[in-house]
MDAnalysis code that builds the backbone (N, CA, C; Angstrom):
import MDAnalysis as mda
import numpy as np

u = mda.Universe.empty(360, n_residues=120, atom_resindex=np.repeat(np.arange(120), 3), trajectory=True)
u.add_TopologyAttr("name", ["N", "CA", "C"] * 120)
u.add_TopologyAttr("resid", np.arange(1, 121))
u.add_TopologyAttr("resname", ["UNK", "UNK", "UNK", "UNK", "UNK", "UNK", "UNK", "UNK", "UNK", "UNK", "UNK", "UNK", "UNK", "UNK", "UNK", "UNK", "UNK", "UNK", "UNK", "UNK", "UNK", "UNK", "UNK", "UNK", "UNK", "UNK", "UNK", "UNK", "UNK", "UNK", "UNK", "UNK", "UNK", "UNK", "UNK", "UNK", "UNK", "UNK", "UNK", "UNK", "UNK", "UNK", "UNK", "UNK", "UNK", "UNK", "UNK", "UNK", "UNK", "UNK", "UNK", "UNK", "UNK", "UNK", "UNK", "UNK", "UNK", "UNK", "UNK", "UNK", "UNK", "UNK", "UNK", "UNK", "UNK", "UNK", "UNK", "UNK", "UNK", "UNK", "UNK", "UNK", "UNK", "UNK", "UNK", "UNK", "UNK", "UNK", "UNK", "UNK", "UNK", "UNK", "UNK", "UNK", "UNK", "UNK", "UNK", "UNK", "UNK", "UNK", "UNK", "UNK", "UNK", "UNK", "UNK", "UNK", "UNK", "UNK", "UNK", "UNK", "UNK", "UNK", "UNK", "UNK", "UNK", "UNK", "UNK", "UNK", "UNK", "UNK", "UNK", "UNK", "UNK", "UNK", "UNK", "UNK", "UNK", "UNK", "UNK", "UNK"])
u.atoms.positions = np.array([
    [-10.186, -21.542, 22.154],
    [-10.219, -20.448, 21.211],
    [-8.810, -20.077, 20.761],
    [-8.020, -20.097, 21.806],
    [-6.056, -19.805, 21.014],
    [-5.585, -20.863, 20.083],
    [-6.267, -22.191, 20.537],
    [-5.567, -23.099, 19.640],
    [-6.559, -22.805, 18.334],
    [-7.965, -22.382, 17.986],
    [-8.268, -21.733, 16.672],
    [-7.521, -21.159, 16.132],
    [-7.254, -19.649, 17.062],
    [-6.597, -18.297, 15.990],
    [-5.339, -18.936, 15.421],
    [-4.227, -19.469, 16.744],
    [-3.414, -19.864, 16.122],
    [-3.109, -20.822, 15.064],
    [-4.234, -21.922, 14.802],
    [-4.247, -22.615, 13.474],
    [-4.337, -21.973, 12.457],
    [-5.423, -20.758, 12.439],
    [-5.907, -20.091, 11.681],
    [-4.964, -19.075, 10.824],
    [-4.465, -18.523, 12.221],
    [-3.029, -18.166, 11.324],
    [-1.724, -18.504, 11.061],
    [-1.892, -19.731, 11.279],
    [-0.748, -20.476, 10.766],
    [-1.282, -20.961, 9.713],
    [-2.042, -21.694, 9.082],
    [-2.920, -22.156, 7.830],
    [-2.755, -20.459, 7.025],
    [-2.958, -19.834, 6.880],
    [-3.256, -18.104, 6.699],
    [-1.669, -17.435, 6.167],
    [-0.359, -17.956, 7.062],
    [1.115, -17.689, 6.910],
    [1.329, -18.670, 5.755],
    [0.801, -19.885, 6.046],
    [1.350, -21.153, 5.186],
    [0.884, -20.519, 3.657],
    [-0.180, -20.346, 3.475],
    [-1.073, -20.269, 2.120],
    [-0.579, -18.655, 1.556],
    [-0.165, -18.065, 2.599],
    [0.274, -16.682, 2.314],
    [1.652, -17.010, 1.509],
    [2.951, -17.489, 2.455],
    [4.012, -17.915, 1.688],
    [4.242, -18.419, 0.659],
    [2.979, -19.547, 0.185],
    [2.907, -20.279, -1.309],
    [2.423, -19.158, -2.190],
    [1.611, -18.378, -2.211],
    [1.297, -17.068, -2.876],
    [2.442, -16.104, -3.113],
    [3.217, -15.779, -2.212],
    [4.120, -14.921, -2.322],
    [5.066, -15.872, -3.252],
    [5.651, -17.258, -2.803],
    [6.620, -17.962, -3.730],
    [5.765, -18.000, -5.215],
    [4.479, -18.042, -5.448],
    [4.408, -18.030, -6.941],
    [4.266, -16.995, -7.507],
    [4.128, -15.913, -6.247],
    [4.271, -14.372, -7.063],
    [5.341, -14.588, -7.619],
    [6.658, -14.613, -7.007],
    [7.796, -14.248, -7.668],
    [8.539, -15.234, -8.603],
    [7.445, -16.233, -8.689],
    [7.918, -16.872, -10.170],
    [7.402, -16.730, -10.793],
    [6.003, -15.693, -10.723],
    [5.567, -15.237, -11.987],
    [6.293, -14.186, -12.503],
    [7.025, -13.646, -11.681],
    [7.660, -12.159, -11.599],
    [6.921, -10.867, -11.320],
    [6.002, -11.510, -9.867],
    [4.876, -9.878, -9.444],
    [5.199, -10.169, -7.909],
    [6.627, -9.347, -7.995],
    [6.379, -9.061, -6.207],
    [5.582, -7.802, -5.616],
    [5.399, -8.256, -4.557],
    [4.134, -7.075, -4.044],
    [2.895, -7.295, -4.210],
    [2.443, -8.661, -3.992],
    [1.041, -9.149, -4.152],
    [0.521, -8.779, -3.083],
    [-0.853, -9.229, -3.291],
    [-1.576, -9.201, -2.203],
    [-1.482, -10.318, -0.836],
    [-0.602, -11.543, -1.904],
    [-0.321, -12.635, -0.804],
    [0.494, -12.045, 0.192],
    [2.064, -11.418, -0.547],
    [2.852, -10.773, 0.499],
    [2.141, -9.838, 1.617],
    [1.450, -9.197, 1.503],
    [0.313, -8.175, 2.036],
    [0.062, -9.191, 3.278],
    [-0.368, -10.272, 3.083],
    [-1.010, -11.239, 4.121],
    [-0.340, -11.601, 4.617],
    [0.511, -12.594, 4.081],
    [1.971, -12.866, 4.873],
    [2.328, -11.808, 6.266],
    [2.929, -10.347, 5.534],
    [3.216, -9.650, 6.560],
    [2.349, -9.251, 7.692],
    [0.949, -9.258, 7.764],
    [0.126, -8.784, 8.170],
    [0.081, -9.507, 9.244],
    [-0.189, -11.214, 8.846],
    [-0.273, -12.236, 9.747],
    [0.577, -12.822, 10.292],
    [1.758, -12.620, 9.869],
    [3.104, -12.425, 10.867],
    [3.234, -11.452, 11.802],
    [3.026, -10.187, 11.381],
    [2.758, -8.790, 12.749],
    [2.057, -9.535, 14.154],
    [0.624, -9.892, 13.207],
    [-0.292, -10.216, 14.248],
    [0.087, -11.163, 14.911],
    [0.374, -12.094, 14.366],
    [0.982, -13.430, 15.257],
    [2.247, -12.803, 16.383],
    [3.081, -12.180, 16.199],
    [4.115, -11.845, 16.682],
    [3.291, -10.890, 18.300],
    [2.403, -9.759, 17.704],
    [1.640, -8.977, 18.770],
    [1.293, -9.705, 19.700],
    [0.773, -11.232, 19.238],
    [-0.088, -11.574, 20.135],
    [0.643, -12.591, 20.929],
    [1.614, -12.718, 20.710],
    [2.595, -13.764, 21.122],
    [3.375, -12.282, 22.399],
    [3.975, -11.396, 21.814],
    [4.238, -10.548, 22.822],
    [3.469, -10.518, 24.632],
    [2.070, -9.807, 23.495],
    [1.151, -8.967, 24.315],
    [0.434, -10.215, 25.911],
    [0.439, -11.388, 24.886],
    [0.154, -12.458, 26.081],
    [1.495, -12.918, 26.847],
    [2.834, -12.970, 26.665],
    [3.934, -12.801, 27.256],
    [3.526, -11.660, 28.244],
    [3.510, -10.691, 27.971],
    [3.949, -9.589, 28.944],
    [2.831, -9.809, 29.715],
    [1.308, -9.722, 29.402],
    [0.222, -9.486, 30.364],
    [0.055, -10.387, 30.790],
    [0.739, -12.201, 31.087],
    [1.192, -12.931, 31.811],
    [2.372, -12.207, 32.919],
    [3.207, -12.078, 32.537],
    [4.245, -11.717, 33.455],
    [3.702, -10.165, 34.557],
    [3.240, -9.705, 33.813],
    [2.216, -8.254, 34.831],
    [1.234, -8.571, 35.799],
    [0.656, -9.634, 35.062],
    [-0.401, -10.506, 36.270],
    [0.361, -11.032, 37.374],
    [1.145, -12.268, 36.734],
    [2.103, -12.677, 37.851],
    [3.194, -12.208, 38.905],
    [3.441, -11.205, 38.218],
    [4.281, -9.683, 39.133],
    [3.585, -8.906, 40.039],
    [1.928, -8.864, 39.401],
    [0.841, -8.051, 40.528],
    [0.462, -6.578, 39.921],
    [1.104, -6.534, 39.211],
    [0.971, -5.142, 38.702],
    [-0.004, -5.223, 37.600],
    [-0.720, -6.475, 37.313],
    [-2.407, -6.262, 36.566],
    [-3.452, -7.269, 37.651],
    [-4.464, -7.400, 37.499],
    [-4.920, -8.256, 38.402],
    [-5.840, -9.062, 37.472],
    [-5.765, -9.018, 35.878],
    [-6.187, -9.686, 35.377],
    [-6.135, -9.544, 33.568],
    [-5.509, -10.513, 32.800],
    [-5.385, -10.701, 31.482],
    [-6.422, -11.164, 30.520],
    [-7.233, -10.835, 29.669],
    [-7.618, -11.811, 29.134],
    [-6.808, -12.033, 27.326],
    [-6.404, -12.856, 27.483],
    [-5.584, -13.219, 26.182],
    [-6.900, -13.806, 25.321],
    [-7.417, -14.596, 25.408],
    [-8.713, -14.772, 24.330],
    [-9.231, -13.621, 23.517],
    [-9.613, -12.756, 24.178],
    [-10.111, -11.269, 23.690],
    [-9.008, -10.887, 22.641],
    [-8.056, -10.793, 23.357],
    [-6.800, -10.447, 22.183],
    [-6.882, -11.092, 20.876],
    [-7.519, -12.423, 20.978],
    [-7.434, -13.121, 19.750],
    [-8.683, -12.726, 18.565],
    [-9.512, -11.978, 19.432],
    [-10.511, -11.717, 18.692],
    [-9.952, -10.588, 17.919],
    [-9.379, -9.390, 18.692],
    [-9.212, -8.305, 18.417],
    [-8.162, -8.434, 17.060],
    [-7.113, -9.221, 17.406],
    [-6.212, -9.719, 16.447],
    [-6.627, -9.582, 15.135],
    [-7.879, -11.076, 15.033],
    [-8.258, -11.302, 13.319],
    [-9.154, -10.364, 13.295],
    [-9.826, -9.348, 14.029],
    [-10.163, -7.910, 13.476],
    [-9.598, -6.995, 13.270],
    [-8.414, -6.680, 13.973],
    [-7.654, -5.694, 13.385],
    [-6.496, -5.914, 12.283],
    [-6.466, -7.334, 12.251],
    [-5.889, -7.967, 11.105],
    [-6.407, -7.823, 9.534],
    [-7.762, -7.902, 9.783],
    [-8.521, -7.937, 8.456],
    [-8.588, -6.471, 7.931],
    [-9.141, -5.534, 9.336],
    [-8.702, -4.052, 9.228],
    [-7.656, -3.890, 8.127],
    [-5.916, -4.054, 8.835],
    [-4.862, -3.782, 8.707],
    [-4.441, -4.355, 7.241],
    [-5.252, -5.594, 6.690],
    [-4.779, -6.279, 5.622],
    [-5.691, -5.118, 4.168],
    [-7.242, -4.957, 4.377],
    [-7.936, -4.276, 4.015],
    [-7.064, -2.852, 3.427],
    [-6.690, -2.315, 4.797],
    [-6.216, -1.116, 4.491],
    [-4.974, -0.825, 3.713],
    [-4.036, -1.944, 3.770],
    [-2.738, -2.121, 3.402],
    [-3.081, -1.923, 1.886],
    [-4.036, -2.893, 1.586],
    [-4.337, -2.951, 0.172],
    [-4.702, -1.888, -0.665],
    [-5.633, -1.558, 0.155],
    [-6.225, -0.199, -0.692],
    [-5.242, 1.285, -0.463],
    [-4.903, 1.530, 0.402],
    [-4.418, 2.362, 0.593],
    [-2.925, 2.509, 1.140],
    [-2.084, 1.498, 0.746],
    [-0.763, 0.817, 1.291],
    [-0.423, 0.710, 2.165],
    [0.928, 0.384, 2.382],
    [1.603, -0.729, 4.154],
    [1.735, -0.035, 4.667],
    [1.894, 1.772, 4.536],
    [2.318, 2.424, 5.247],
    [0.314, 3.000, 6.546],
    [-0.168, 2.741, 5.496],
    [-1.848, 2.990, 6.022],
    [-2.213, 1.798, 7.026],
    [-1.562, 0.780, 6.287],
    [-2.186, -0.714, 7.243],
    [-1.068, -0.823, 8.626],
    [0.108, 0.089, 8.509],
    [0.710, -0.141, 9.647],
    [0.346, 1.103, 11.096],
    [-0.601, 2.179, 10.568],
    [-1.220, 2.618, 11.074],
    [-2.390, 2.206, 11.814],
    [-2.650, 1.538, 11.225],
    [-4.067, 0.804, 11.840],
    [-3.642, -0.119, 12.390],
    [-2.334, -1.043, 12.328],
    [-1.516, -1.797, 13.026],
    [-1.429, -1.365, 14.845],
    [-0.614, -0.359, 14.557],
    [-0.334, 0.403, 15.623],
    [-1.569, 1.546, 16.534],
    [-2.710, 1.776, 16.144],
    [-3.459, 1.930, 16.353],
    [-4.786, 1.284, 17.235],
    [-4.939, -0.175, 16.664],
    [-5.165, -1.449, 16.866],
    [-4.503, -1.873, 18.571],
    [-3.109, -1.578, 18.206],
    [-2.654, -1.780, 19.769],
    [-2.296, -1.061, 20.916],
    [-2.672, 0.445, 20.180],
    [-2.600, 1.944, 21.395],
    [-4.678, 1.213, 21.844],
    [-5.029, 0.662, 21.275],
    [-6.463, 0.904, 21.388],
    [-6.608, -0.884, 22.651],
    [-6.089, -1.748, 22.424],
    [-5.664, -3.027, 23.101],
    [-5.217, -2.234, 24.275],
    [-4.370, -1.613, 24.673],
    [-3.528, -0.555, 26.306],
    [-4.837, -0.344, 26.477],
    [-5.197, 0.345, 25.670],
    [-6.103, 1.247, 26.794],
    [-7.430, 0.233, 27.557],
    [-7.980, -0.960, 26.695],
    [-8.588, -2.194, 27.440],
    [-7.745, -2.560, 28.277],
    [-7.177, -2.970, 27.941],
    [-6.325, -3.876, 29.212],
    [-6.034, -3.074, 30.883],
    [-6.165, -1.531, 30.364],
    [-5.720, -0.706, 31.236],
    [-7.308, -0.873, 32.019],
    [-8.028, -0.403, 31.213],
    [-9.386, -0.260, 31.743],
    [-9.950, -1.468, 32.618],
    [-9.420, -2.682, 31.863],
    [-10.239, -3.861, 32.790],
    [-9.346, -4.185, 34.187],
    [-8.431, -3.517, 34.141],
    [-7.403, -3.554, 35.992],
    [-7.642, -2.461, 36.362],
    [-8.813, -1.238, 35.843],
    [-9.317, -0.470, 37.105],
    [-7.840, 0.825, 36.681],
    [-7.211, 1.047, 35.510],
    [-5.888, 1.442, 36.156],
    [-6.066, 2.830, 35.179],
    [-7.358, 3.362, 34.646],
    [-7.683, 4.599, 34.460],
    [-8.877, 4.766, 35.112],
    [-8.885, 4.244, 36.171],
    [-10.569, 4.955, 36.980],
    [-10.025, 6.319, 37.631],
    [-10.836, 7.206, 38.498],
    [-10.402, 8.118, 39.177],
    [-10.519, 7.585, 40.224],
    [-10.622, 6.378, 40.886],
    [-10.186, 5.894, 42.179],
    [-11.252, 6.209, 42.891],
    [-12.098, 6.755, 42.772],
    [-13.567, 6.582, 43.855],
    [-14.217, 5.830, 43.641],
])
């Protein structure tokens, strides 16, 4: 399933960048390609982080379990979210839902290591 998303959004960056390069030889920056581009660069970058670190937390002991697959789901949903919203309601809306997207990722990750139970 990682080697999907990540084709997916690499195919997704690629086709985004050729959009953005013929935006600006048409002379229309601020397409919707750029929109994607950035979007699917964020995401790629999050998820490249978020599986870095919740590798290294597992392996440190301080999670007792990652699932990075899930992330990938969550990704091209909060991606499509974030691209959606960008559009209609601009980057500053889609970077809300960006960041939102990944206060909402903590709190799973927290939940599936037991690390907001009340301990009974």
């Amino acid at each position: 399933m990682t080697r999907w998303t990540v084709a997916v959004a690499g195919v997704a960056l690629v086709l985004g960048l050729a959009g953005v390069a013929l935006s600006r030889l048409l002379d229309r920056p601020g397409s919707r390609a750029a929109v994607l581009v950035s979007v699917v660069a964020g995401w790629l970058a999050a998820w490249v982080l978020w599986s870095f670190a919740g590798g290294l937390a597992v392996r440190a002991g301080l999670l007792t379990t990652y699932d990075g697959a899930l992330l990938s789901v969550v990704a091209l949903g909060g991606g499509f979210w974030q691209y959606r919203t960008a559009v209609r309601e601009g980057r500053e809306r889609g970077l809300v839902v960006f960041v939102g997207v990944q206060l909402v990722w903590l709190m799973v990750v927290l939940v599936q290591n037991g690390l907001l139970s009340d301990g009974r």
